[in-house]
BATORTOR-133235 format. One record per residue (C-alpha): residue in one letter; x negated, y negated, z negated. Coordinates in steps of 0.2 Angstrom, whole numbers, plus 2048, in hexadecimal, padded with zeros to 3 digits. Example, Ala and Ser with C-alpha at 12.3 -4.5 7.8 and 13.67 -1.06 7.14 Angstrom:
# residues 2
a7C28167D9 s7BC8057DC 
//
This chain:
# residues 117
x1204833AC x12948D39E x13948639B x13748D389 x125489384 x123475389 x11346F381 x107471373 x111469363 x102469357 x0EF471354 x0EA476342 x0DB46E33B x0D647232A x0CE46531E x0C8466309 x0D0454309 x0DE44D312 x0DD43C30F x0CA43B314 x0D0444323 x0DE43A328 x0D5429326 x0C7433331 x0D443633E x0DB42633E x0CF41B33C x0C1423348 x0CB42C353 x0DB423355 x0E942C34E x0F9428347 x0FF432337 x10E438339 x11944332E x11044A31D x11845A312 x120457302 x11045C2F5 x104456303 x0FA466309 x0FF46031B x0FC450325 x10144D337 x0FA443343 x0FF43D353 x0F443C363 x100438371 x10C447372 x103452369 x0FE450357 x0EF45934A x0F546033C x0E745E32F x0EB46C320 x0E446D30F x0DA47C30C x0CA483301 x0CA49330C x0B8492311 x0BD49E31F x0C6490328 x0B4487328 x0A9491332 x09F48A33F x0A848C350 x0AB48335F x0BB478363 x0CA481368 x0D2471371 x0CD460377 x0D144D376 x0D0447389 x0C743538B x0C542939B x0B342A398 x0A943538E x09942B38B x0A441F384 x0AB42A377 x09B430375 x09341F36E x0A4418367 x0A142A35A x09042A358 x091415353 x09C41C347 x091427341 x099438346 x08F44734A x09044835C x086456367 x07F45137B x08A44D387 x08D45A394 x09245C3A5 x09B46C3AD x0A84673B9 x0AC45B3AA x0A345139F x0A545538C x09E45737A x0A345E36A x0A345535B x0A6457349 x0B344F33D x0B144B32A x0B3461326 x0A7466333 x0B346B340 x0AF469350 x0BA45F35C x0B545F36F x0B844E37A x0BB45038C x0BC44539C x0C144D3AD 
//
């Protein structure tokens, strides 16, 4: 392991509105905020180690349908799966490749990927 590069600090996600994003975050999946910038345009929060940072933006480029580019790991993905879909989030099919795993969207449409190993 790099004695420089040590872990993954934060993943942008962008959102139209950062409160209805944040209390999406927390209250469906788990987070806890953490620090916020000084006129607002950026919210942290904290998974574990690693934390989202949610950022205010109307760019309609940032929105674009596209597939996850990380993952929350779970115990059990079918678990996940009802625990979202009971709480009325998109969710697509489970699948299974040497993993099991789904995508699934939050409150802006981006897609977020859930995986169990």
């Amino acid at each position: 392991m790099s004695k420089i590069f040590q872990r993954i600090d934060t993943v942008f996600v962008p959102t139209k509105d950062i409160e209805k994003s944040l209390n999406w975050y927390v209250e469906i999946l788990g987070g806890i905020p953490d620090w916020k910038s000084e006129r607002g345009e950026y919210q942290c929060v904290k998974f574990g180690d690693t934390s989202i940072t949610l950022f205010l933006t109307n760019d309609q480029n940032y929105f674009q349908p596209r597939r996850s580019s990380f993952n929350f790991y779970v115990p059990n993905a079918q678990i996940a799966y009802e625990y979202l879909r009971t709480n009325g989030v998109k969710v697509e099919e489970v699948k299974e490749y040497g993993a099991k795993y789904f995508q699934f969207f939050d409150v802006d449409g981006n897609c977020l990927e859930v995986c169990e190993y």
